[in-house]
C-alpha positions as CSV (number, residue, x, y, z in Angstrom):
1,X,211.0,-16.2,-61.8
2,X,207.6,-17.3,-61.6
3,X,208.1,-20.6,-60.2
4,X,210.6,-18.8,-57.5
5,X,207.9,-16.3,-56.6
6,X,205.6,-19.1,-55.9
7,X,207.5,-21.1,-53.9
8,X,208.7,-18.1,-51.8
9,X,205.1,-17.4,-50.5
10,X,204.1,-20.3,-49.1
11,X,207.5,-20.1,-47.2
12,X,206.5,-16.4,-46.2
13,X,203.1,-17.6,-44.8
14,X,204.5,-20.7,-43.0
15,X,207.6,-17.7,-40.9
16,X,204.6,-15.9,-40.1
17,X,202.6,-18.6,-38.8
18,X,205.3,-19.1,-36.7
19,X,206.5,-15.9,-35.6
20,X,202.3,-15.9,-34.4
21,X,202.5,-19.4,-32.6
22,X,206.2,-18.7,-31.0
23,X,204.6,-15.4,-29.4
24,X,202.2,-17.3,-27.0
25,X,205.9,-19.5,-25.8
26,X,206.5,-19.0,-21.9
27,X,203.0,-16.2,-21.8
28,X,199.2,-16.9,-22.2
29,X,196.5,-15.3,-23.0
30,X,197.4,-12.5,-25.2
31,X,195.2,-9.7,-26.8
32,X,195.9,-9.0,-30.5
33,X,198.0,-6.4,-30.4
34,X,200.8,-8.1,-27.7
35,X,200.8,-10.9,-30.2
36,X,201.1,-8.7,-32.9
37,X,203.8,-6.8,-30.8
38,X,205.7,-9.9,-30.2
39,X,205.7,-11.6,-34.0
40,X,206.7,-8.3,-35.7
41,X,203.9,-8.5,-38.3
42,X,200.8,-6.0,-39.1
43,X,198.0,-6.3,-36.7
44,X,196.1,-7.0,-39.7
45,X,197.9,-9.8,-40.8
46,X,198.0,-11.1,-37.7
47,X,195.0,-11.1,-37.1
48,X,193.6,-12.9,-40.0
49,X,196.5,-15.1,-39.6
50,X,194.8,-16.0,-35.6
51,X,191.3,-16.2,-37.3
52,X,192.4,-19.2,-39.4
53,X,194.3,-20.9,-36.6
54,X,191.2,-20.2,-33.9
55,X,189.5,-22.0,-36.6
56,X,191.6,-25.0,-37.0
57,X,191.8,-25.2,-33.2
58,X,195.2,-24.1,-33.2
59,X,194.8,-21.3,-31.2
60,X,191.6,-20.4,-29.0
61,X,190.0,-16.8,-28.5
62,X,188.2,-15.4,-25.8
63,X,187.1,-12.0,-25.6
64,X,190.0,-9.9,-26.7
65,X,192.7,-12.4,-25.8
66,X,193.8,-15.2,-27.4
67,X,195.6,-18.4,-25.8
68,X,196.3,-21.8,-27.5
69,X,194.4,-24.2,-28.3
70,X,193.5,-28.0,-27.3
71,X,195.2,-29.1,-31.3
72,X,198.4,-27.4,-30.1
73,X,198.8,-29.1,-26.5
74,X,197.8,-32.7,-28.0
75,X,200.5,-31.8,-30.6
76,X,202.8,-31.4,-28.3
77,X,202.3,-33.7,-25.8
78,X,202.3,-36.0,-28.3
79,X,205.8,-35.3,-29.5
80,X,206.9,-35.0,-25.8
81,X,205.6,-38.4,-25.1
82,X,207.5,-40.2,-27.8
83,X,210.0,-39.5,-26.5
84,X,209.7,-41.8,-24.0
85,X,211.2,-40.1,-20.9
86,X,207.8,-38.5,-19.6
87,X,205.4,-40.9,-19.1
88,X,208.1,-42.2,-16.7
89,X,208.7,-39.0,-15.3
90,X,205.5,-37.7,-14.5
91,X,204.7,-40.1,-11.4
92,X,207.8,-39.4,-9.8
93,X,208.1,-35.7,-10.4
94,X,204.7,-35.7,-9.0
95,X,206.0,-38.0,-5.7
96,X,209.1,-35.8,-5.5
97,X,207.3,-32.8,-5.0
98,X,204.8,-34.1,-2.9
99,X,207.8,-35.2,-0.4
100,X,209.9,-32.1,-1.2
101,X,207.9,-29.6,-1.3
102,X,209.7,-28.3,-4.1
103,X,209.0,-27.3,-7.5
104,X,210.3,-30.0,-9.8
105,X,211.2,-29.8,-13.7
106,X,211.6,-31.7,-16.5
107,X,213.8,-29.7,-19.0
108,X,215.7,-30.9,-22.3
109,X,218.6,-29.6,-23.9
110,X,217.6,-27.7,-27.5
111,X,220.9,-26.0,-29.3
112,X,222.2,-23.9,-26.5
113,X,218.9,-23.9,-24.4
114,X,217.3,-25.9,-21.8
115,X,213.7,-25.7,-22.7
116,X,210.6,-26.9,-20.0
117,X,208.8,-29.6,-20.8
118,X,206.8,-30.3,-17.6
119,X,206.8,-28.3,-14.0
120,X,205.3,-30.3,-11.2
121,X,204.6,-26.9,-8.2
122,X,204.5,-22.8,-8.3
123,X,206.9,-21.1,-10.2
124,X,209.7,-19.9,-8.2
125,X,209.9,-17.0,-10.2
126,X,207.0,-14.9,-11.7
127,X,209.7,-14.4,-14.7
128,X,207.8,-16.1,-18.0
129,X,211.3,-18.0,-18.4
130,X,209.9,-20.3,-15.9
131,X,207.0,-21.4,-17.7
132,X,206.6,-25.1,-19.4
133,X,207.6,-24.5,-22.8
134,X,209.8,-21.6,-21.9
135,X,213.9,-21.9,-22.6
136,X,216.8,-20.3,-20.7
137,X,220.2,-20.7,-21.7
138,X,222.0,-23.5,-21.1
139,X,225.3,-21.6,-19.5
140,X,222.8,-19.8,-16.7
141,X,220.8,-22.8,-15.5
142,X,221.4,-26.1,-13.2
143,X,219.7,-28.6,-15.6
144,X,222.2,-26.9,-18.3
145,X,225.2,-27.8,-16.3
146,X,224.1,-31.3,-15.4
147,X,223.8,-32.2,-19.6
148,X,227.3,-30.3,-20.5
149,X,229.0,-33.0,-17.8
150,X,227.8,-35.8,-19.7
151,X,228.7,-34.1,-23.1
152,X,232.2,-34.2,-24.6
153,X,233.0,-30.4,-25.5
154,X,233.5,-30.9,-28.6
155,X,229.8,-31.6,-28.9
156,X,228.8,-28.8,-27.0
157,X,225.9,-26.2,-28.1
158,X,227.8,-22.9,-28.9
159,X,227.3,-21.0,-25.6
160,X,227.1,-17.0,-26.6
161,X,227.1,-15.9,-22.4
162,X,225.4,-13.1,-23.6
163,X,222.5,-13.4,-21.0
164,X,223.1,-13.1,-17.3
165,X,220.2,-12.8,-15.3
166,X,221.9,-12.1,-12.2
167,X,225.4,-11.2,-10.7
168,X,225.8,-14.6,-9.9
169,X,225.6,-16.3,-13.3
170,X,228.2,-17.9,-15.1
171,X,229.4,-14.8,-17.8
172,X,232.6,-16.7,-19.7
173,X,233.7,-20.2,-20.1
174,X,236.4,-20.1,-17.6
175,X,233.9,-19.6,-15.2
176,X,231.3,-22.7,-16.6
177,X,234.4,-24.7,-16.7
178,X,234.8,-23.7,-12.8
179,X,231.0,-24.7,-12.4
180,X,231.1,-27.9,-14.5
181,X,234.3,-29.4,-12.6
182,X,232.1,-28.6,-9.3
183,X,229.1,-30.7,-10.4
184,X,231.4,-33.7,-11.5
185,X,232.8,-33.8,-8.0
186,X,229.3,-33.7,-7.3
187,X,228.2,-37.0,-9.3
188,X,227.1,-35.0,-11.8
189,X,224.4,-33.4,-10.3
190,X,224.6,-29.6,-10.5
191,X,223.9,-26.5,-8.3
192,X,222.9,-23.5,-9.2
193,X,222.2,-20.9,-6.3
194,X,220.8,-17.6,-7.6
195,X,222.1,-17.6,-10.9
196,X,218.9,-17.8,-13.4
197,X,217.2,-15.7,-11.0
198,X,218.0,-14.0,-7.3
199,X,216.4,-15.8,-4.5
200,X,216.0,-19.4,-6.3
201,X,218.2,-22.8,-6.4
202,X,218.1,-25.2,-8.5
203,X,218.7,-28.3,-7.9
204,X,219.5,-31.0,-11.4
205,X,220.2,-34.0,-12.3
206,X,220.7,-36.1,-16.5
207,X,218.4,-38.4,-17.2
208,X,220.3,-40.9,-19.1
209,X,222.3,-44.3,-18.6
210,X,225.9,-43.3,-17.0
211,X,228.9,-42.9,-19.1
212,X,226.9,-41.4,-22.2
213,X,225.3,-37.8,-23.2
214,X,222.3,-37.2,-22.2
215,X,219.4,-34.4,-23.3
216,X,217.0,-34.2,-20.2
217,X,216.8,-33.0,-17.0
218,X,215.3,-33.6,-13.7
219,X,215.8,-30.5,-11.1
220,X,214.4,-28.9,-7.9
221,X,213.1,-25.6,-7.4
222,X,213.2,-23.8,-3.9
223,X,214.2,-20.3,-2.1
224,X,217.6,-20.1,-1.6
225,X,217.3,-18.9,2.0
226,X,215.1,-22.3,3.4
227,X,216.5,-24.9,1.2
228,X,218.1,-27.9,2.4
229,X,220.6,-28.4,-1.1
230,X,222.2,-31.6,0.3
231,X,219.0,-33.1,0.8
232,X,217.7,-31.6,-2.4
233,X,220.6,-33.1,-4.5
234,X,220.1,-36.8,-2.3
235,X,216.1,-36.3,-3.7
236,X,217.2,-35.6,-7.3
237,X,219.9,-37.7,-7.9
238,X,217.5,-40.8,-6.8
239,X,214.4,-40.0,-8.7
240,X,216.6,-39.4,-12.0
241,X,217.5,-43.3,-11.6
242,X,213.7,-43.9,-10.7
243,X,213.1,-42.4,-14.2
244,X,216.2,-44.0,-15.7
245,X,214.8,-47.4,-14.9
246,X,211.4,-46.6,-15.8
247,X,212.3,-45.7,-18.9
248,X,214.4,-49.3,-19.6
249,X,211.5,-50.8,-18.5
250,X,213.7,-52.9,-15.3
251,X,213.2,-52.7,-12.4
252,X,215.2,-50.8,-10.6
253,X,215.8,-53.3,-7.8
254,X,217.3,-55.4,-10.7
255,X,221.2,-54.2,-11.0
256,X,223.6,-55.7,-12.8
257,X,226.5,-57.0,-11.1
């Protein structure tokens, strides 16, 4: 009993260490109390729990409000990076918005979520779900739709369809199947007008060779009422094989015949 005991509280402290660090996803700075709000713990175990981590460098305080800190963003971009995909992203998300206008994402597929790794522009919604390191469901979301196409469904996250921003997201799987046969008569890049949030369209397109599944996304951001979507989906679907290419290392000029 003793031995369980002890190995049950270090597993204790590490959930609420987390349940503190997953509160600051998609919203910074927070005071103590919306931290403590949002990690269901005691204020004061939260708050010693944020003393350590401001400490380590984890998380960073100032004032009343707390954000994180410099560790957590090398941490992460650190993790992002081995990836591989964006260090070749980066330049041309940065060249696509510059000739767009657009806000442009780089989002990967995580269980049955498209989570934000990098966002080139404004948000195009004040909604925290459009913040980097934020995650909307992979059913409700153009980059979403662009990874199922390359997926087998048998591989598929397990879509619940329980979150639907808007009238116009996809609420059953009749209905993504609808959406999915659209974007592979599309080339597989996907559409999504208004249906993670009312007045925006998304514009995505996989990252990955042709043929297999991919995880990551490139998309475009705009109002629905002024965007040009063919143009958009020309724009995407070229700097997804800019990235393609810069992730092979070949130049893209170099094709196999």
């Amino acid at each position: 009993m003793a031995m369980t005991r002890s190995a049950a509280a270090p597993a204790a402290m590490i959930d609420r260490v987390v349940s503190v660090l997953e509160s600051f996803v998609g919203e910074r700075p927070l005071t103590l109390a919306d931290i403590a709000r949002r990690s269901q713990l005691p204020r004061s175990s939260t708050h010693r729990i944020l003393g350590r981590l401001v400490e380590l460098g984890w998380v960073e305080r100032k004032g009343f409000e707390y954000f994180l800190g410099i560790r957590m963003f090398e941490l992460g971009s650190h993790t992002v990076r081995q990836r591989g995909v964006h260090e070749a992203a980066l330049p041309v998300m940065v060249e696509l918005h510059r000739r767009t206008g657009l806000t442009t994402y780089l989002s990967i597929l995580d269980g049955a979520e498209i989570v934000h790794l990098e966002r080139i522009g404004v948000r195009p919604n004040p909604s925290r779900s459009w913040g980097v390191g934020a995650r909307q469901p992979v059913e409700t979301t153009a980059p979403g739709h662009s990874l199922l196409v390359t997926m087998p469904p048998n591989v598929w996250p397990e879509v619940g369809y329980a979150t639907t921003p808007t009238c116009y997201s996809v609420r059953s799987r009749r209905e993504l199947d609808r959406e999915l046969q659209r974007v592979r008569d599309r080339g597989g890049i996907a559409v999504d007008a208004q249906g993670a949030a009312l007045g925006v369209t998304v514009v995505a397109a996989p990252i990955g060779a042709e043929g297999e599944s991919a995880r990551v996304a490139l998309s475009l951001c705009g109002p629905t009422k002024s965007m040009r979507v063919e143009a958009a989906v020309t724009a995407v679907r070229s700097a997804a094989v800019d990235i393609r290419y810069a992730v092979s290392g070949m130049p893209r000029h170099c094709r196999t015949r």
